[in-house]
Every structure is written in structure tokens, then in C-alpha cells.
C-alpha positions as CSV (number, residue, x, y, z in Angstrom):
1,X,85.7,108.7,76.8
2,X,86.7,108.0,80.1
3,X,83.4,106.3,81.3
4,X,83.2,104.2,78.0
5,X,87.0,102.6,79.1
6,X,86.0,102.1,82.5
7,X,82.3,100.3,82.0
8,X,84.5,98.5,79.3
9,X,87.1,97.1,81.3
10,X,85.7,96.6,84.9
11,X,84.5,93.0,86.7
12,X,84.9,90.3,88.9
13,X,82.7,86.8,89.8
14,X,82.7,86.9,93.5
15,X,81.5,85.0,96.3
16,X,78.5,85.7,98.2
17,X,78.0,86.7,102.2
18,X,81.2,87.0,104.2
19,X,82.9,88.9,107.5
20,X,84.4,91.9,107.6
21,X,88.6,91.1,108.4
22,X,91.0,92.8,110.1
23,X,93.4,95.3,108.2
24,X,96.2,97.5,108.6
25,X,98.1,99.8,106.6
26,X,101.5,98.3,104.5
27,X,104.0,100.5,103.9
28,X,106.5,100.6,101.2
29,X,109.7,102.6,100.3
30,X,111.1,100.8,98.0
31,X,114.6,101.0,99.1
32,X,115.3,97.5,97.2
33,X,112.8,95.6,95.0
34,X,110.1,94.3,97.2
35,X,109.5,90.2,96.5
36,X,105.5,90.7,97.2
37,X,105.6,92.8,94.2
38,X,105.1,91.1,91.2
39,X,104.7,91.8,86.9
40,X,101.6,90.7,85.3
41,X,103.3,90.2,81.5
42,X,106.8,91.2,82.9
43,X,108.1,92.8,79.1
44,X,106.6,96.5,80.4
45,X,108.8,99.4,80.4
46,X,108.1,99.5,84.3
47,X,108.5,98.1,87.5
48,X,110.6,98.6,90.2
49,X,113.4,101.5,89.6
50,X,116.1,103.0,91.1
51,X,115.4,106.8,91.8
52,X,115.5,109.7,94.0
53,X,112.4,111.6,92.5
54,X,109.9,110.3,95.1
55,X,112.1,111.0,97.9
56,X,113.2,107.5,98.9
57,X,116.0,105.4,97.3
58,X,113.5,103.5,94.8
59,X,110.1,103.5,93.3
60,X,107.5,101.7,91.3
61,X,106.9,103.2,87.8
62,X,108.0,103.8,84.3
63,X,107.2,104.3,81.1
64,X,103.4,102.9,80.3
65,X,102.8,102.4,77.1
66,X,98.7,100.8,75.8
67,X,98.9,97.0,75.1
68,X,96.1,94.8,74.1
69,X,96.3,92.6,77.1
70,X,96.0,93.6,81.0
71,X,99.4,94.1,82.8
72,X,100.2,95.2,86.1
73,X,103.2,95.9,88.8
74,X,101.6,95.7,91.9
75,X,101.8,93.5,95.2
76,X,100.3,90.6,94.7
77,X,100.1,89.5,98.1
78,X,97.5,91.2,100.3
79,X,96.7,88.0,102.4
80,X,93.4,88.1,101.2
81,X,91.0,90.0,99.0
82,X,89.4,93.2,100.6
83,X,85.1,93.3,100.4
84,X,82.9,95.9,100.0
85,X,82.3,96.6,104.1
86,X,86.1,97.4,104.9
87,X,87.7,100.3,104.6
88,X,90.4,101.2,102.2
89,X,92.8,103.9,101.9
90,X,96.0,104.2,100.0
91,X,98.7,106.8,99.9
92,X,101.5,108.1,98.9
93,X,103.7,110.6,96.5
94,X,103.3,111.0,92.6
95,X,106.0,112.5,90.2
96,X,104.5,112.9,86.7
97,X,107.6,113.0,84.4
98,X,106.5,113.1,81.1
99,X,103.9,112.3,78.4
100,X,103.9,111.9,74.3
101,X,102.6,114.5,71.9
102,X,102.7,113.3,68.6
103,X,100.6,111.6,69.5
104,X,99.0,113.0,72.2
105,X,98.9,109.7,74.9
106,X,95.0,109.0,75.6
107,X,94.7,106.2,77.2
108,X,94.9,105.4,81.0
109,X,97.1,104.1,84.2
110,X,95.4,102.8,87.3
111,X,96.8,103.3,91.2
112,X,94.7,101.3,92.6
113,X,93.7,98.1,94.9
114,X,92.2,96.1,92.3
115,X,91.5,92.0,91.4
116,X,94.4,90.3,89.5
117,X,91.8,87.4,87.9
118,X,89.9,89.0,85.2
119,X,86.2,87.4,83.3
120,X,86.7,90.1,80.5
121,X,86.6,92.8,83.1
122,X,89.1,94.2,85.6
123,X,87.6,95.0,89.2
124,X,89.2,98.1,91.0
125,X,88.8,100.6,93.5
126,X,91.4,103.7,93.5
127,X,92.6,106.5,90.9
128,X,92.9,106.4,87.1
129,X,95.4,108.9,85.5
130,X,94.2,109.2,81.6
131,X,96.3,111.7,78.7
132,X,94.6,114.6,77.7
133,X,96.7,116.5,75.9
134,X,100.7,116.5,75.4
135,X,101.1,118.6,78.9
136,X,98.2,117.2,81.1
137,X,96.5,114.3,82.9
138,X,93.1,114.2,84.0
139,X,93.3,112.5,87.4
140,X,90.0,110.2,88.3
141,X,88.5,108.5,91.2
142,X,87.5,105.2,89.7
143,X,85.3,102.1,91.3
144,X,84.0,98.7,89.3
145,X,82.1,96.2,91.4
146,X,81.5,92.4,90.5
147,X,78.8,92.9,88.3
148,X,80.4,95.6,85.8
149,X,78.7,98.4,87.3
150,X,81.4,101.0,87.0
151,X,81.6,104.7,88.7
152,X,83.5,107.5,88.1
153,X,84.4,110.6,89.9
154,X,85.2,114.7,88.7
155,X,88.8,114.9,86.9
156,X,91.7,116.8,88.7
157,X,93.7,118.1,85.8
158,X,97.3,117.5,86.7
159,X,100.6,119.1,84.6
160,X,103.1,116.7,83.7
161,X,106.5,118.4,83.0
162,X,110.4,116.5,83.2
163,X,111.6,117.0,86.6
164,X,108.5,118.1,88.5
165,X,108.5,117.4,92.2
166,X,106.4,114.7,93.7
167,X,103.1,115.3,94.1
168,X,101.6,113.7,97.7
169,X,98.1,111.8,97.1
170,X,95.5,110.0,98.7
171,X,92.7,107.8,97.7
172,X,90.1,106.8,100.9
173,X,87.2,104.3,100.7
174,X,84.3,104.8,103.5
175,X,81.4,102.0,103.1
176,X,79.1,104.0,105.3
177,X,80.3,107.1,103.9
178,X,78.9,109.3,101.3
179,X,75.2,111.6,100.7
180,X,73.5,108.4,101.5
181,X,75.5,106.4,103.2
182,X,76.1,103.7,100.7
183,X,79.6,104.0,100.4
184,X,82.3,107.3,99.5
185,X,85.3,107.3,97.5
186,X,87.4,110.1,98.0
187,X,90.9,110.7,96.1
188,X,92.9,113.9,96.6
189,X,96.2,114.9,94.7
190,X,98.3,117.9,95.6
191,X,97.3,118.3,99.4
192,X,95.3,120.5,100.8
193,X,95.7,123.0,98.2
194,X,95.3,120.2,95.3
195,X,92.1,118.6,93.8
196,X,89.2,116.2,94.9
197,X,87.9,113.7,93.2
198,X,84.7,112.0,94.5
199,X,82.4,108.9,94.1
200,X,78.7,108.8,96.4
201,X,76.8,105.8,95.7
202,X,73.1,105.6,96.1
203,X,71.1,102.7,97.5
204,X,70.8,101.1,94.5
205,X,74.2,99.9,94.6
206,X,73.5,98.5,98.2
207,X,74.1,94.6,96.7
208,X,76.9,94.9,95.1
209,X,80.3,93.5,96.2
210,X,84.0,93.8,95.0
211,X,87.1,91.7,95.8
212,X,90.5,93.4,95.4
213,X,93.7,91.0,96.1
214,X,96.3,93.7,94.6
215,X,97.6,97.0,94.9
216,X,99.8,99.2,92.5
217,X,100.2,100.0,89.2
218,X,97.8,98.6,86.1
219,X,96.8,99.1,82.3
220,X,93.9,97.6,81.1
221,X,93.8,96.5,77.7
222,X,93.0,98.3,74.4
223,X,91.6,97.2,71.4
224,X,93.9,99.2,69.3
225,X,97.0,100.6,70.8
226,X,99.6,103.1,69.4
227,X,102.9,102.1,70.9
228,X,104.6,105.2,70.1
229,X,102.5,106.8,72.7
230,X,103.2,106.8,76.2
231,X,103.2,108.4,80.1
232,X,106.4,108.2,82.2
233,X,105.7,108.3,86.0
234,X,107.0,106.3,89.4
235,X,104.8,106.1,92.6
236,X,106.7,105.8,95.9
237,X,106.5,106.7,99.8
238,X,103.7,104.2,99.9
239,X,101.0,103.2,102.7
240,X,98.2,101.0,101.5
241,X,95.6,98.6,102.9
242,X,95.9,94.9,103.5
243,X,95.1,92.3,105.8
244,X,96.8,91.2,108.7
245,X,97.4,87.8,107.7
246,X,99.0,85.0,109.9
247,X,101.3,86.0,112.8
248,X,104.7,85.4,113.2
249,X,106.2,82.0,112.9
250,X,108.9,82.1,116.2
251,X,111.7,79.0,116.3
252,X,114.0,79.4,119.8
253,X,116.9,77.5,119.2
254,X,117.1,76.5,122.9
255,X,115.8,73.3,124.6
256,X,112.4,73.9,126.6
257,X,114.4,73.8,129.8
258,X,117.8,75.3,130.4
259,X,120.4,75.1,132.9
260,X,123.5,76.9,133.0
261,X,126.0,78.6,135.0
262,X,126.3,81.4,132.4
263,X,124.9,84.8,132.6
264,X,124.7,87.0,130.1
265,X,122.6,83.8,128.2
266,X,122.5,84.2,124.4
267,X,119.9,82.8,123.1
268,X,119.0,83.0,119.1
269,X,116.4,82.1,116.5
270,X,114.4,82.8,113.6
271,X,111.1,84.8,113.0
272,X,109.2,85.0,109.4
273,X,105.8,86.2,108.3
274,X,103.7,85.3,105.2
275,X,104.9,87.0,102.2
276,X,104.4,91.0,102.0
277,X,104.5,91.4,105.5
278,X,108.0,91.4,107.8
279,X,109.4,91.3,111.7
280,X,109.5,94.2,112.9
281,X,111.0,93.5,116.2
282,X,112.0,90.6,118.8
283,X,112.4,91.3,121.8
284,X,112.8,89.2,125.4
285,X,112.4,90.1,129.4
286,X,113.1,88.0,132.1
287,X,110.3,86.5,134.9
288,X,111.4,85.9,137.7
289,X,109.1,84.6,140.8
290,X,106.5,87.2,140.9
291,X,109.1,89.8,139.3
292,X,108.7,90.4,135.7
293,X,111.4,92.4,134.4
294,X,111.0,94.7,130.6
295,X,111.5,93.9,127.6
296,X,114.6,94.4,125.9
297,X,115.1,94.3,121.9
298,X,116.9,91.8,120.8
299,X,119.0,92.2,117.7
300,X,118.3,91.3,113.9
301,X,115.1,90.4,112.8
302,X,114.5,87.5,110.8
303,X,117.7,85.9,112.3
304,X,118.0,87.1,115.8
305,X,120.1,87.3,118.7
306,X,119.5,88.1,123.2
307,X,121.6,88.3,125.4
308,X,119.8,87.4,128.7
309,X,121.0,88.6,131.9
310,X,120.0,86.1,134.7
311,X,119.1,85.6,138.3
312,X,119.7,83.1,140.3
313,X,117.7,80.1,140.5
314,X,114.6,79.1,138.2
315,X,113.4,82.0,136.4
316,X,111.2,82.2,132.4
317,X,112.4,84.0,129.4
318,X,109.8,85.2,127.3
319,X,110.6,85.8,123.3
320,X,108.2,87.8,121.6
321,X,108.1,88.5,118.0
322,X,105.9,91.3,116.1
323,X,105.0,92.0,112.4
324,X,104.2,94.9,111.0
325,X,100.3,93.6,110.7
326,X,100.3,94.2,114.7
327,X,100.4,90.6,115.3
328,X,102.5,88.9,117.7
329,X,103.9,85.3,118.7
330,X,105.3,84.7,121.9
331,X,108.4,82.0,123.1
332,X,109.3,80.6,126.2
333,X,112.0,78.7,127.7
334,X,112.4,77.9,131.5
335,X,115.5,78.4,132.9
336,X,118.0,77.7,136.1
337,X,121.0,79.4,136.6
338,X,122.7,77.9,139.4
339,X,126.0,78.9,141.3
């Protein structure tokens, strides 16, 4: 039943030859609800929630009940769609709370980077979790290129139980990977001493693409839903791929040459990033002839402030400002501090 829903619901119209871009991994806690994390059909029974189950302050999760249309909670803003070629792993820490008997909930919830435009098919790369029975999920590595050309991996049957403790996972794509170096999906659940679930594709898959712009949560649609059945779980601690994006946009509010008698100087400005990524740090060092002194953090973030100690005479402060991507943006303004 499981490979019927996927061949079912899987595809994408992508475009054709293209370069590998630069990632890195995007964390999220959830300790408030993240703005690059949007609802597909909003009226779900889950989203962003406040809990403690997953370790952190929040999570993303719910109660998932089968609709006839595709919805998601997921973030919507990887600055870009990841290809075949580039690697992909996600991670991060699972609490399955509970799941309908009567009846029994058989239908399926997707972790996963996946495409947010659908052409009757939904194209993915990650983990399914589908019901089984009133106690247990079978856990799924899952992968749908353009085309509709689904795969699936082996099931990891996982117990689902009101207050169970989180369970860590991982989900880990290799394009070179696998028996014949086509490409490897790997998902794990539970650690070291937890299940594997795997994909190896052959050569004949060797011209297909995908492009996934989202990660989190998703249900695909079903032709006939019950809505009296249902799976309760949250997702948290999470890493995931995206791409680096733009770097920092850095404003100094300072004119371009300064003179003053003052030292400490406080300078102060703004730093921002595209949406889904965020400063991590500004910091500032003085140059001074052929000195260069070391950088110093300055404080706040978004809206910062430096307080400059000085020399006498000319001297340059550079302001540099990095996002979590790894990228940077550096400032300068000239300076002469004179008696």
C-alpha cells in the first residue's frame, strides 16, 4: 500500500542542466515561531507548538489528520531549490505521541525536503511515517524525482505511546553513493541501536532530476479520507539543508570619514539576511598603520552597537557581519582621532 501512495502522489516539471550550489546546514529550535516557516492550507491541527517533549522550548507538529488536498508546515524559504548532485541531510528528534484505533490511522506524514508546487504529484526526498496498526508506525525512506519515478526504502517499525521520549533521527542523501554509485538515501531512527532504512538507485535512474524548495512537515492528499483518524507527533532540535543565499546586508550609521576627539567611539548599525537565515555575529577591530588589532564582538545582532577604542591619528575600523550561511559582509570607515 505504501508504494501505490507514493507512485501516486510524487512529481515535479523541472528545468534542465544546472550547477551544483553551495549549502549549509539550517538549524532550528523552535524557541518562538520561526517566520520562514509557513502553512500550506493553514486550518491543520498543526504547526508550530509550544512544548517541552523534543527538548527545546517549541516544536513543529500536531495532530495530522488525511485531507483531500496537499498541506504542509515546513520552511518555505530554502533560497533556492536543491538538485539531484548536492547533498542533503536532515536531522533531528521525533516524539511519536499517539495514533487512532478505531480506526486504525493508515495513511502517511512526510519529514522531508520536498517541492511546494505540485502538477498532480508531490516531489520529495526524506522519511514517510504511515499507520499500521493502533500502536505502530512503519517508518520509510521515500524519494520521487521529476518524472514520477518513485522509490522506497525497508520500513522501521516504530511504537507510538503518550509520553514517549524523543526519538533522535536522521535522513542523509549521497548522489555518488549507493551499490552503484547512482545515488544513496539513507534514513536512521533511534540511533545507533535504532533502524535503517535505505534507497540504492541503479543507473537507470542516471537522468533523472528533482527540485526541493521546502523542508518540514507534509500530507499528501487522499481520495477518500476518514477524519476521525489521525497521528499526533512534533519534530524539533532540527538541522537541515539549504543554500547559502545572499550575504549580509551591512548599513554603518557613520559618515565614510570620521574625526573626533572621542575614544571609546560608538559606532552602530543594522545587519539583515534574506529570509530563513539570521546574523549571527558583528564584530569590529581597529587598523592602525601596519598594526591590525582583533576583532572584538560587538553587541546585538540585527541592531548593533561597538564601542571602539582608538589611537591616535588616522587609523580604519573594519565592521564585519556574518550569517549563519557562512557568509560575510564587511564595513569600513576611516578615522582620525586627534588631541
Amino acid at each position: 500500500m505504501i508504494v501505490r501512495i507514493i507512485l501516486v502522489l510524487f512529481g515535479f516539471a523541472l528545468a534542465g542542466a544546472h550547477a551544483a550550489s553551495a549549502t549549509y546546514q539550517r538549524n532550528e529550535d523552535f524557541a518562538s515561531s520561526p517566520k520562514n516557516w509557513r502553512h500550506f492550507h493553514p486550518n491543520q491541527f498543526y504547526g508550530f507548538e509550544l512544548t517541552h517533549n523534543t527538548g527545546g522550548t517549541g516544536a513543529a507538529g500536531g495532530l495530522f489528520q488525511p485531507k483531500t488536498y496537499f498541506n504542509y508546515y515546513a520552511d518555505a524559504f530554502l533560497n533556492g531549490a536543491l538538485r539531484r548532485d548536492t547533498p542533503i541531510t536532515a536531522s533531528g528528534r521525533l516524539v511519536l505521541d499517539r495514533l487512532s484505533v478505531q480506526p486504525p490511522y493508515t495513511n502517511s506524514t512526510y519529514i522531508c525536503h520536498f517541492a511546494r508546487g505540485t502538477n498532480g504529484f508531490i516531489n520529495t526526498l526524506g522519511m514517510a511515517l504511515t499507520g499500521f496498526n493502533g500502536s505502530n508506525v512503519l517508518c520509510t525512506a521515500i524519494l520521487e524525482f521529476s518524472d514520477g519515478t518513485a522509490f522506497i526504502g525497508n520500513s522501521i517499525g516504530l511504537p507510538v505511546a503518550p509520553g514517549s521520549r524523543y526519538l533522535p533521527w536522521t535522513y542523509s542523501w549521497n548522489p555518488n553513493g549507493g551499490t552503484q554509485g547512482f545515488g544513496q538515501l539513507i534514513v536512521q531512527v533511534g540511533g545507533p541501536s535504532g533502524g535503517t532504512s535505505t534507497i540504492n538507485l541503479t543507473k537507470s535512474t542516471a537522468g533523472l532530476d528533482f527540485s526541493l524548495d521546502a523542508f518540514g512537515l507534509f500530507q499528501p492528499p487522499f481520495p477518500a479520507p476518514n477524519s476521525t483518524t489521525f497521528l499526533k507527533l512534533d519534530i524539533g532540535h532540527l538541522a537541515y539543508t539549504a543554500l547559502t543565499g545572499a550575504p549580509p546586508v551591512l548599513h554603518i550609521h557613520a559618515p565614510k570619514q570620521i574625526t573626533t576627539a572621542v575614544s571609546p567611539l560608538v559606532l552602530t548599525g543594522t545587519a539583515h539576511v534574506s529570509l530563513g537565515n539570521h546574523i549571527q555575529a558583528v564584530s569590529f577591530r581597529v587598523v592602525h598603520g601596519s598594526k591590525v588589532g582583533p576583532y572584538h564582538t560587538a553587541t546585538g545582532g540585527a541592531n548593533w552597537s561597538a564601542s571602539v577604542r582608538l589611537p591616535g591619528g588616522p587609523s580604519r575600523i573594519d565592521v564585519l557581519a556574518v550569517a549563519d550561511s557562512g557568509l560575510t559582509t564587511t564595513g569600513h570607515r576611516r578615522v582620525n582621532r586627534v588631541p
